[in-house]
C-alpha positions in Angstrom: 51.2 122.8 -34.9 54.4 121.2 -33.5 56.6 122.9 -30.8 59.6 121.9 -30.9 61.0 121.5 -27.5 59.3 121.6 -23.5 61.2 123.7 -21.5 61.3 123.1 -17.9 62.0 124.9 -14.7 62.5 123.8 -11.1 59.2 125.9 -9.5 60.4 127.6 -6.1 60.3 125.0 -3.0 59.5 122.2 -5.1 61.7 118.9 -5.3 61.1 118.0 -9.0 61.1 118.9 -12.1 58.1 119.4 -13.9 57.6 120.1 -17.7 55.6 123.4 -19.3 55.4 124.7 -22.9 58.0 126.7 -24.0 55.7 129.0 -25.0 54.4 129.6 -21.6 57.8 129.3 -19.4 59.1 131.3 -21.5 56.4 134.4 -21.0 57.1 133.3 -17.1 60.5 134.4 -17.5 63.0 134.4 -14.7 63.5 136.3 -11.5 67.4 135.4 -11.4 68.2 139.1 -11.7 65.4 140.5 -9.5 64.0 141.9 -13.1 61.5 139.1 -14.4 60.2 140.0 -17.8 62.2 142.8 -20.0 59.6 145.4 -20.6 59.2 146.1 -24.3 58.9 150.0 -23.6 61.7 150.4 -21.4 65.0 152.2 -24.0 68.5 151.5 -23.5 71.3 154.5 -23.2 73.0 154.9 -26.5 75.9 152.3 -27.1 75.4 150.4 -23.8 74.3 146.9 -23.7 71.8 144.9 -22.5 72.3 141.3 -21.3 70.0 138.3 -21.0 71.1 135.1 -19.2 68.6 132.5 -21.0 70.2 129.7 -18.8 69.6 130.0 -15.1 72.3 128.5 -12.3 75.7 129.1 -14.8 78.5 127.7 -12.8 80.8 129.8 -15.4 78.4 133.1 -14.7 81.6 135.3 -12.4 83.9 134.4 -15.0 81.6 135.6 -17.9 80.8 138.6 -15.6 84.5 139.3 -15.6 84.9 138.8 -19.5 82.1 141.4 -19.8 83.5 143.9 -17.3 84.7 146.2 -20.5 81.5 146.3 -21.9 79.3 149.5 -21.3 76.2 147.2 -20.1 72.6 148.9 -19.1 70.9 146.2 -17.3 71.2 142.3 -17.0 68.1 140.2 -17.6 67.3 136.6 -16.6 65.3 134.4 -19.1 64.6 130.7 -19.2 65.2 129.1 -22.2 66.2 126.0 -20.7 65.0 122.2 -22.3 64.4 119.3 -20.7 65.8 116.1 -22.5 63.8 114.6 -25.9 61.8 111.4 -25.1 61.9 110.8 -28.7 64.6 112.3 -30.2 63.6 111.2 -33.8 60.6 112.7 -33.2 62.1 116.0 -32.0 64.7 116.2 -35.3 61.5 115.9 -37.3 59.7 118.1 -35.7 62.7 120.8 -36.3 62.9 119.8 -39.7 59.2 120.4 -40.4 59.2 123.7 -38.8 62.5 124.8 -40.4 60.3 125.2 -44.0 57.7 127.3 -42.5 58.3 131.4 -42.5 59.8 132.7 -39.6 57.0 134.1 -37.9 55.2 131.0 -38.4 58.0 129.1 -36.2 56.7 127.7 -33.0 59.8 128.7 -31.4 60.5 131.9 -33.0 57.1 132.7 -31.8 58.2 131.6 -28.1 61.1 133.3 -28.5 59.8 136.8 -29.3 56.5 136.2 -26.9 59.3 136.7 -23.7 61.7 140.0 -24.7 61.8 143.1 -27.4 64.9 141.9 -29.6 67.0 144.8 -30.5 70.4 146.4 -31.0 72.6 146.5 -28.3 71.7 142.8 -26.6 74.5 140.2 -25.7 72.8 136.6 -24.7 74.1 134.2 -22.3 74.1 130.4 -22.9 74.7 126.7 -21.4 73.8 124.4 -24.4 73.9 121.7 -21.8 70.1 123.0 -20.9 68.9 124.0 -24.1 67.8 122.4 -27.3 70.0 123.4 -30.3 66.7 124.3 -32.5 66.4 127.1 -30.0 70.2 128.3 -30.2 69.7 128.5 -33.7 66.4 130.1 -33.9 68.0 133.3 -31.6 70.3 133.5 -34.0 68.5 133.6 -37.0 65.7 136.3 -35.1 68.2 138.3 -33.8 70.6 138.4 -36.9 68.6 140.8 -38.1 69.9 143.2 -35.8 73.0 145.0 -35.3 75.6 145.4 -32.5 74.0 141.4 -31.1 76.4 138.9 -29.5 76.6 135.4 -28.3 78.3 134.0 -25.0 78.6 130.2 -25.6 79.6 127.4 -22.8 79.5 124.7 -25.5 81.6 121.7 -24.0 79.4 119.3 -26.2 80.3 121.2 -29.4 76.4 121.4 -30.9 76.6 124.9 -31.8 77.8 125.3 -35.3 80.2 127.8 -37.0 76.8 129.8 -38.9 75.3 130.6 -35.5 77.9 132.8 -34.5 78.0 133.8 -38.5 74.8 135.3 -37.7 75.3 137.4 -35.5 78.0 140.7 -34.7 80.3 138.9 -32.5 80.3 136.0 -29.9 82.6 134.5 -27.3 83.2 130.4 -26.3 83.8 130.1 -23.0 86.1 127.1 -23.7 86.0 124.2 -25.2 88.1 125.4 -28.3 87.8 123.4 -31.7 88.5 123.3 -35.4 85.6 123.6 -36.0 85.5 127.1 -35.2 89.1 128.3 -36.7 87.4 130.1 -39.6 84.5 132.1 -37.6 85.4 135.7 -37.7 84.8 138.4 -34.9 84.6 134.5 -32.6 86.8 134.9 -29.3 87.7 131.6 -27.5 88.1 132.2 -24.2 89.5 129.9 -21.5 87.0 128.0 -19.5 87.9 129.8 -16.6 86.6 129.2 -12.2 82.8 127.7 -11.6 81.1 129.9 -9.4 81.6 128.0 -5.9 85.7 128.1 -6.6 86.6 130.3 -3.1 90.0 131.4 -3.3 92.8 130.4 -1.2 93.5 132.2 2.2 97.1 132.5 1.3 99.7 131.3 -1.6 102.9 130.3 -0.5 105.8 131.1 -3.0 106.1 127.8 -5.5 109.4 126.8 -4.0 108.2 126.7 -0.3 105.2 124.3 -0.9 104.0 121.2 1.6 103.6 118.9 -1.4 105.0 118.6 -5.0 101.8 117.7 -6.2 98.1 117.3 -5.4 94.7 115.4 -6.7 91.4 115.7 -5.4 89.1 114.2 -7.6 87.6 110.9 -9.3 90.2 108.1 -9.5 87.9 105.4 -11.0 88.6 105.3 -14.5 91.7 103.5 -15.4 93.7 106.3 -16.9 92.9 108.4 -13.9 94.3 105.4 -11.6 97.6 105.1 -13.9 97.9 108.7 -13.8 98.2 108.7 -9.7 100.4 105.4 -9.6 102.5 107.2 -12.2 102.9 110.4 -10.1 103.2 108.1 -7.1 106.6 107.8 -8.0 107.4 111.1 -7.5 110.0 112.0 -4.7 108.5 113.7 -1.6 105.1 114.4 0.2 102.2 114.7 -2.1 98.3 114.8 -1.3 95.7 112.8 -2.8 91.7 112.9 -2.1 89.6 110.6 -4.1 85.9 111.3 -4.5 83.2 108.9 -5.1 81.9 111.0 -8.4 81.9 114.6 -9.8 80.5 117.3 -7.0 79.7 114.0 -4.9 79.2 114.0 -1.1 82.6 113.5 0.1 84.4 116.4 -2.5 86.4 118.8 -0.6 84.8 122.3 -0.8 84.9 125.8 -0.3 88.6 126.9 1.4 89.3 123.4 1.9 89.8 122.9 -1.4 91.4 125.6 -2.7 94.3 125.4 0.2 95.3 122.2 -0.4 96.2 123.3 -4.2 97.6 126.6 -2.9 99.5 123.9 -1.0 100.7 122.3 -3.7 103.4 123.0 -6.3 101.9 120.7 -9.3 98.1 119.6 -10.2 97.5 117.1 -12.7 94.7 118.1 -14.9 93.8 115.7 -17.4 91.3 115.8 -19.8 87.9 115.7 -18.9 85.4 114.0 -20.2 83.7 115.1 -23.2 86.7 117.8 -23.9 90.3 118.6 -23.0 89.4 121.1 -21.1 88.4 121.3 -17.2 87.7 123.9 -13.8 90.7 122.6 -12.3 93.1 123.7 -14.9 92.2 127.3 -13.8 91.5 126.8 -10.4 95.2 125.6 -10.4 96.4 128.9 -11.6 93.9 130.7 -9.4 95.9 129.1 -6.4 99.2 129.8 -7.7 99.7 126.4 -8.7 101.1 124.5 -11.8 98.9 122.6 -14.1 100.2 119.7 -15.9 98.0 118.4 -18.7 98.3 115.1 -20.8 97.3 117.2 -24.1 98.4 120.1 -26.5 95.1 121.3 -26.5 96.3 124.5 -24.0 99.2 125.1 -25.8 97.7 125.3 -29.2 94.7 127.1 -28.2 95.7 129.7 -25.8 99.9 129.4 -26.3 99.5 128.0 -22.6 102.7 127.3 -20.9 101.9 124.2 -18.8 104.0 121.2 -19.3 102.8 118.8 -21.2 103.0 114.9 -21.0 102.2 112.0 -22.7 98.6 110.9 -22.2 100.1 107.7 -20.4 101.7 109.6 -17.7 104.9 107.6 -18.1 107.2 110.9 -18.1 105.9 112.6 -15.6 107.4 111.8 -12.8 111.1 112.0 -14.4 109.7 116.1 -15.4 108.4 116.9 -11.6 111.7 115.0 -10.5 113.7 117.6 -12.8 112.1 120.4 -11.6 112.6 119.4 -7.4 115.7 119.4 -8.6 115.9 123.0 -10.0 114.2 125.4 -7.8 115.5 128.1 -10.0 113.7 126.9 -13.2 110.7 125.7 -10.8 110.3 129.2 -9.8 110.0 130.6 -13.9 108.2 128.1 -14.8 105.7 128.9 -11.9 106.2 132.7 -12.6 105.3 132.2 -16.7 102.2 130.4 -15.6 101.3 133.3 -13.7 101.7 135.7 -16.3 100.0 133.8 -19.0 96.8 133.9 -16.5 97.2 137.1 -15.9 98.0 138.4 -19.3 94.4 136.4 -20.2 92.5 137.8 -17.9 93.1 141.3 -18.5 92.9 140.1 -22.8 89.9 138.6 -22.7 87.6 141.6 -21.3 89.4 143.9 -23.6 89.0 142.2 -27.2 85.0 141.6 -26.3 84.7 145.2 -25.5 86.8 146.2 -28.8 84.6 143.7 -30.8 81.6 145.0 -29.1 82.5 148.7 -29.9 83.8 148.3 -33.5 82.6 145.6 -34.9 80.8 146.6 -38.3 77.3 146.7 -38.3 75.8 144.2 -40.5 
């Protein structure tokens, strides 16, 4: 019988990765939480979650721990669904297609899937599809649909998931990464990306008006639109500060406190869009230090009614819009101020419509 997908775990001390079954890395489990294995006799309180993390090292983990902070949660569990890239990816869509036709118990990884935890009411799970295969998102969903009071958490920036996964299920939440895609989903929250988990926040935040420099990059510069952005912004009037890293996370990024004071520093970041979506950390980290983002893209605005300015994605009018606010330290000031309050207005939104959803949302 075909298994769809290896999982694969890095084994404690060891350097490399090295593949298992799914069947059997998944019965290892995962000691993230100091729980390992659920134990399929252990009850939950009435009405109170139970959580499972089925991808380990989350960098969006405190800000999904913050969205859930409303919830009435009984434990938090860490499992390991995690898949290591297909070899042959033909090979691996027929092998999904194959075992799609067989009965559900029959599955390879339905079997996997129910071999590591209990399924029941009341469970909320926790995903990166970066590290999993998208038969195994939609298999949980199908075995758990069957349930009631059963939610998703999605960090999705490559869009795989589709619209009937969360269909499937009592609620779920995107943790960015907003798309069309998704507009008709109901009881579907998009959330804004939010912090990664090694953002430290500033030691101070000097009023907007009283700032060292009028704006600040610390990132990649290598890409073209990245380097017209800077000489664009270069024409701004005044001190700025600009640190230029070899690649993403590399060596020579500024970390920790470091980081986060020079953008507390700072009265405007440039956040364009990332890679693979609109939407990036430093946006948020930005806010987190008091700063303003500016983004090359509606995206925010649409999504989350986000009052950043927005430019055009060549960067030409930007520096004529920072110029104009130097210029203004009154409107400076409520344009720093609605930033704020959108932020904060989101962070105390979010954790309240998952816990509404998660309290009322109709059985199925």
């Amino acid at each position: 019988m075909v298994v769809v997908a290896q999982a694969w775990h890095k084994a404690e001390g060891a350097r490399a990765l090295r593949p298992h079954s799914t069947l059997a890395l998944l019965r290892s489990g995962d000691r993230m939480f100091g729980e390992g294995r659920p134990s399929r006799s252990r009850s939950l309180p009435t009405g109170m979650y139970a959580v499972y993390r089925v991808t380990p090292d989350m960098w969006e983990w405190p800000w999904v721990s913050h969205i859930l902070g409303q919830v009435s949660v009984s434990r938090f569990e860490g499992l390991d669904f995690r898949t290591r890239p297909a070899p042959h990816p033909r090979r691996q869509r027929l092998a999904r297609a194959l075992e799609s036709v067989l009965p559900a118990r029959l599955r390879p990884t339905n079997r996997s899937l129910r071999s590591v935890t209990n399924f029941h009411d009341f469970s909320i799970f926790v995903y990166n599809t970066w590290a999993l295969d998208s038969g195994i998102v939609a298999e949980l969903s199908r075995l758990v649909s069957r349930f009631d009071r059963v939610g998703l958490i999605s960090i999705d920036e490559s869009m795989q998931d589709s619209p009937e996964i969360y269909g499937r299920v009592t609620f779920a939440v995107r943790i960015g990464f907003g798309s069309e895609k998704y507009s008709g989903v109901k009881n579907l929250i998009v959330a804004p990306l939010g912090t990664p988990k090694h953002f430290i926040q500033p030691k101070h935040r000097t009023p907007i008006t009283e700032r060292d420099y009028y704006w600040a990059f610390l990132g990649e510069i290598k890409n073209p639109s990245r380097r017209n952005m800077v000489a664009q912004l270069e024409r701004v009037r005044g001190n700025h500060f600009l640190h230029s890293i070899s690649e993403w996370d590399s060596h020579d990024s500024l970390r920790g406190e470091a980081y986060s004071n020079a953008l507390s520093s700072s009265v405007f970041v440039p956040s364009p869009s990332a890679n693979v979506h609109h939407e990036c950390y430093r946006t948020y980290e930005t806010l987190e230090c008091n700063a303003i983002p500016i983004v090359d893209t509606e995206y925010y605005r649409e999504e989350f009614d986000a009052p950043f300015p927005v430019v055009q994605e060549s960067w030409e009018d930007a520096p004529e819009m920072v110029n104009r606010f130097i210029d203004d330290p009154e409107a400076l000031a409520d344009l720093g101020h609605r930033c704020q309050t959108w932020w904060r207005s989101v962070k105390s939104d979010v954790p309240q419509k998952l816990a509404s959803l998660a309290t009322s949302a109709p059985s199925k």
